[in-house]
N, C-alpha and C positions, 0 to 999 in steps of 0.2 A: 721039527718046525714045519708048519703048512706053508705051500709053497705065496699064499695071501699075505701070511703074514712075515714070510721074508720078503717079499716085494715090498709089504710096506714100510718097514724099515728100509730097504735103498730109501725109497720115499723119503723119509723122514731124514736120512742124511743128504739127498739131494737138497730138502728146505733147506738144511742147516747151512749147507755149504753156498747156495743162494742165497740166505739174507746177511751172512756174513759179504759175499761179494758187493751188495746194495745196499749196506752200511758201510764200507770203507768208500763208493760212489758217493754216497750221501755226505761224507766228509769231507772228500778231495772236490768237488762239483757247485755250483754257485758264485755269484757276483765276481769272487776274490779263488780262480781256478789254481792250487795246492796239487803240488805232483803227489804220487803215493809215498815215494822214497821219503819226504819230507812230511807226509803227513802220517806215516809210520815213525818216523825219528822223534815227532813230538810226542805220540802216545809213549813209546818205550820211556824218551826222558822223564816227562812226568809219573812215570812207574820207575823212577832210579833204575833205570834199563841206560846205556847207550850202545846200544845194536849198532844204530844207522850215524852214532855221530853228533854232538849238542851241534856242532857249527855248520849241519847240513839246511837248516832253519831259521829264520824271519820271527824275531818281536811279533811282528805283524801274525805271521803266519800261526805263531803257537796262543796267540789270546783268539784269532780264531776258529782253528782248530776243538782246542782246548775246553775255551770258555762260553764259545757260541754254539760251534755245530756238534760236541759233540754231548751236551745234554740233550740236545734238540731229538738227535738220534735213537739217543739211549731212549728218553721219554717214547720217542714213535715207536720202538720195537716192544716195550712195557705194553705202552694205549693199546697198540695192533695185535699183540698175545692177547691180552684180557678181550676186547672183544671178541678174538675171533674164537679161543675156547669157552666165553660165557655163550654165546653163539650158538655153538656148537648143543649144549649142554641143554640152552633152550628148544633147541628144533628135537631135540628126542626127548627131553622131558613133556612137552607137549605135542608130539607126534607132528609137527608142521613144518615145511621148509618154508613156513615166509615166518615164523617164529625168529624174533630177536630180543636182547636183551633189553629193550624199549618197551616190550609189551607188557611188563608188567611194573610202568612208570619209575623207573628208575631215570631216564632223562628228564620227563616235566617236575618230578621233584628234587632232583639237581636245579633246572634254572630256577623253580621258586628258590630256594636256599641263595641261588648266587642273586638273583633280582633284591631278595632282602637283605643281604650284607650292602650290596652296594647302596641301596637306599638310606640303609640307617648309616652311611658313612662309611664303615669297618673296612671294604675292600681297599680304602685310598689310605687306610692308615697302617694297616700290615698284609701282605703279601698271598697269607695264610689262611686269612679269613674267608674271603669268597669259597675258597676248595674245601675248606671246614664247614661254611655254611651247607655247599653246594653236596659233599657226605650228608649232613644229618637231614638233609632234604627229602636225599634216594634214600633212604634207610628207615624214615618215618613213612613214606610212600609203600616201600615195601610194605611193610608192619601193617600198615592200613588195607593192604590190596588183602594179607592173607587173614586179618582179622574178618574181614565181609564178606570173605569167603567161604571161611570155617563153616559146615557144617555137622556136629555130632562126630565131629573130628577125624571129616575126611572134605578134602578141598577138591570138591570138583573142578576136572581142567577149561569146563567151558565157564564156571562159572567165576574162576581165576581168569579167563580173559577178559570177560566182562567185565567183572570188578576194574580190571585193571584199563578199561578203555575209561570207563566212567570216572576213576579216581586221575585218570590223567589231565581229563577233559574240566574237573574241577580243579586240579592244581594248576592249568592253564588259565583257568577264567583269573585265578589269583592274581598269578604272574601278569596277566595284561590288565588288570586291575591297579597293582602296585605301578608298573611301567607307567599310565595316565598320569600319575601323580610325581613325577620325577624331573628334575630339570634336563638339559640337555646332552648337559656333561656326561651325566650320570648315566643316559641311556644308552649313549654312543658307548662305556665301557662295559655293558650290559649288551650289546650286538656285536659290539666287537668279541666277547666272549662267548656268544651262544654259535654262530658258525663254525668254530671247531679249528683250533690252530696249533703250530708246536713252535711260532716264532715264540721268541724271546723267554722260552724254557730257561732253567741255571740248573744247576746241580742239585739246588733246594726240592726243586721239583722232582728231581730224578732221586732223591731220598726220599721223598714227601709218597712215590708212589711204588717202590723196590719193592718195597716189607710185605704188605697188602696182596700187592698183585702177584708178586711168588709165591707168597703162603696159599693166595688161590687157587691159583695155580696146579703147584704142587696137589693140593687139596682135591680139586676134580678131576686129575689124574688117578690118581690113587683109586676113588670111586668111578671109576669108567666100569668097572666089570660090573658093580651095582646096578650102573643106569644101563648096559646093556640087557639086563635083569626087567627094568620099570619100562622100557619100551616096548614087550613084550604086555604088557598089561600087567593093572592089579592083579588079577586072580591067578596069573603065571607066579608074580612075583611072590605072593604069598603060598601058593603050594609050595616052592622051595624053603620054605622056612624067614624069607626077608620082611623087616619090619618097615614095609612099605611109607609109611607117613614120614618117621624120622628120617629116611634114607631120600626122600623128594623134597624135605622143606629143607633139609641140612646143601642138596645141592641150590633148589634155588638162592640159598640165603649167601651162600659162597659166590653163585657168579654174581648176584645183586650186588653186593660188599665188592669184588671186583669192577663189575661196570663202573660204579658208585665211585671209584676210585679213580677208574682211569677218564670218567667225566670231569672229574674235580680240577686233575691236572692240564685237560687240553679243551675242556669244553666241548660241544654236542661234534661227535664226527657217527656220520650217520654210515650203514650199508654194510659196514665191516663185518657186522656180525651176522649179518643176513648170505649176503652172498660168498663171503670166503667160506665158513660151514656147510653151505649145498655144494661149491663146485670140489670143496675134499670130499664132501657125501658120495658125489659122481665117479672119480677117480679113485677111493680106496674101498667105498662101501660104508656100510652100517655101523662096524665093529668099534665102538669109541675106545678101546686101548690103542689104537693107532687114531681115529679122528678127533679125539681130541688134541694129543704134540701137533696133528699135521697141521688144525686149524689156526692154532697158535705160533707155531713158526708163517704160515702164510699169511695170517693177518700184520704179521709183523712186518713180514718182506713188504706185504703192500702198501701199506699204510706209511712206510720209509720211502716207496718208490715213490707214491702219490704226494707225496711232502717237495721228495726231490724235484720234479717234472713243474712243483708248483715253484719253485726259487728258479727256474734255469728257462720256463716258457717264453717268460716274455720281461727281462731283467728290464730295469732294477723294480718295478714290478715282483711283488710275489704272489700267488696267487693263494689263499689259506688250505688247508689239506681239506677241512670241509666241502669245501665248494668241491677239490677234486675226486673226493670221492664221491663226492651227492651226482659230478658229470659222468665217474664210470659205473656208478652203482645200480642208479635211475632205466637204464638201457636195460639190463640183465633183469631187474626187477621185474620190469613190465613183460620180457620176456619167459619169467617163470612163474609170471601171473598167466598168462596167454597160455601157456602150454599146462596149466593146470586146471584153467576154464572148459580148453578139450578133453581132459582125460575124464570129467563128469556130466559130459553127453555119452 
């Protein structure tokens, strides 16, 4: 074993052992402050556990525990994995660290999807519908970016970004199109869901988005030594024997179908997948059998911190994770725009 790659494993047990300590945070922390001891005795109880004792615990305490904080959680460490390894996946499939899972319209055609369930009703009559709309949105987007792309059945990467700004910029004209024509109600649940939030998650949610985003998961792990392979270039990839087209559209279409996922359930949370994939880029390297778990447990951690910081800032105020991460994202952004403007003088 290289000694890179037993560092990166500490690494990766270091996330592990971090997002687990910022998820039991995340549970015990807000409005209603729950010791551990007793926010441990309700999870064991409800797992037919009594470790810590049924009578160590508060009614109060175990619906919110239980019911509230800890789909909310579950859902953040789900959302923060998927982007931060679709992320990941995009900054070496397209060689770019400002590369993220947005670029190739997978958010504008999430909110067309959610703008049109809300419109025609649907969202106010099942639960279900806006994140179903808000999937076949991203997934029709996609399909459209790599159809206009396709050339003699090779998808140039510049000309996949391009598609993909163009196809955003018209699923945008839509969405603000439909939005003119909507009463007031309607819109307010339409901006309340496009900022990007994990209040009032349930369990539903946290089923709605388990399947999806592990089998994703799972799935671009697995292909890390491939894409390690595709960052190298075409003609690398191919003297080895890899059949380069199915091995780039099978990963984008996995992190799309992820983002696409974890859009549905918390709506637009921006930066995750930009900045938590450069700063494991910086800290472990190139190697995606270690950056992609890293980006993934750190998108998680953060995206549970940024949730938390947002319920505890400035109570009974919450403040949505969007907003908090668009405040810590924005800074590093413009700073890895800056330092990438000098390196091409």
């Amino acid at each position: 074993m290289t000694a890179a790659k037993k560092n990166g494993k500490f690494v990766l047990l270091g996330l592990l052992g971090f997002l687990l300590i910022v998820s039991c945070m995340s549970l015990t922390c807000g409005q209603i402050n729950i010791p551990i001891k007793n926010t441990l005795a309700v999870i064991t109880h409800q797992m037919g556990l009594s470790v810590f004792g049924d009578n160590s615990f508060t009614q109060e305490q175990e619906a919110v525990i239980w019911f509230i904080r800890m789909p909310r959680m579950l859902v953040g460490v789900l959302v923060g994995a998927a982007l931060g390894i679709s992320g990941a996946v995009m900054q070496g499939l397209f060689s770019n660290p400002l590369a993220d899972p947005g670029i190739i319209g997978v958010s504008a055609g999430a909110s067309m999807g959610a703008v049109i369930a809300i419109a025609l009703g649907l969202a106010a009559q099942n639960v279900f519908m806006m994140p179903l709309f808000a999937l076949c949105g991203s997934l029709l987007a996609v399909i459209l970016i790599v159809f206009l792309s396709m050339n003699n059945g090779k998808i140039p990467v510049m000309t996949l970004l391009l598609s993909g700004v163009a196809v955003g910029m018209l699923l945008g004209a839509i969405t603000s199109g439909i939005l003119t024509i909507m009463d007031e109600q309607k819109l307010q649940n339409y901006l309340f869901w496009i900022v990007g939030g994990l209040d009032y998650r349930r369990w539903e949610h946290v089923y709605m988005a388990i399947g999806p985003i592990t089998m994703g998961i799972v799935i671009m792990m697995l292909m890390s030594r491939h894409l390690n392979v595709l960052v190298l270039g075409d003609i690398e990839a191919k003297t080895v024997g890899m059949a380069v087209m199915p091995f780039r559209m099978g990963l984008l279409f996995v992190a799309a179908m992820v983002t696409a996922t974890s859009v549905c359930v918390s709506g637009n949370i921006g930066f995750v997948g930009l900045i938590i994939p450069h700063m494991m880029r910086l800290l472990l390297g190139p190697d995606h059998r270690i950056l992609l778990p890293a980006s993934a447990l750190a998108g998680a951690a953060f995206l549970v911190i940024c949730d938390s910081l947002g319920r505890i800032i400035a109570p009974p105020t919450e403040i949505r994770v969007g907003i908090m991460t668009a405040l810590v994202g924005t800074p590093y952004f413009l700073y890895l725009l800056k330092k990438m403007q000098k390196r091409s003088y």
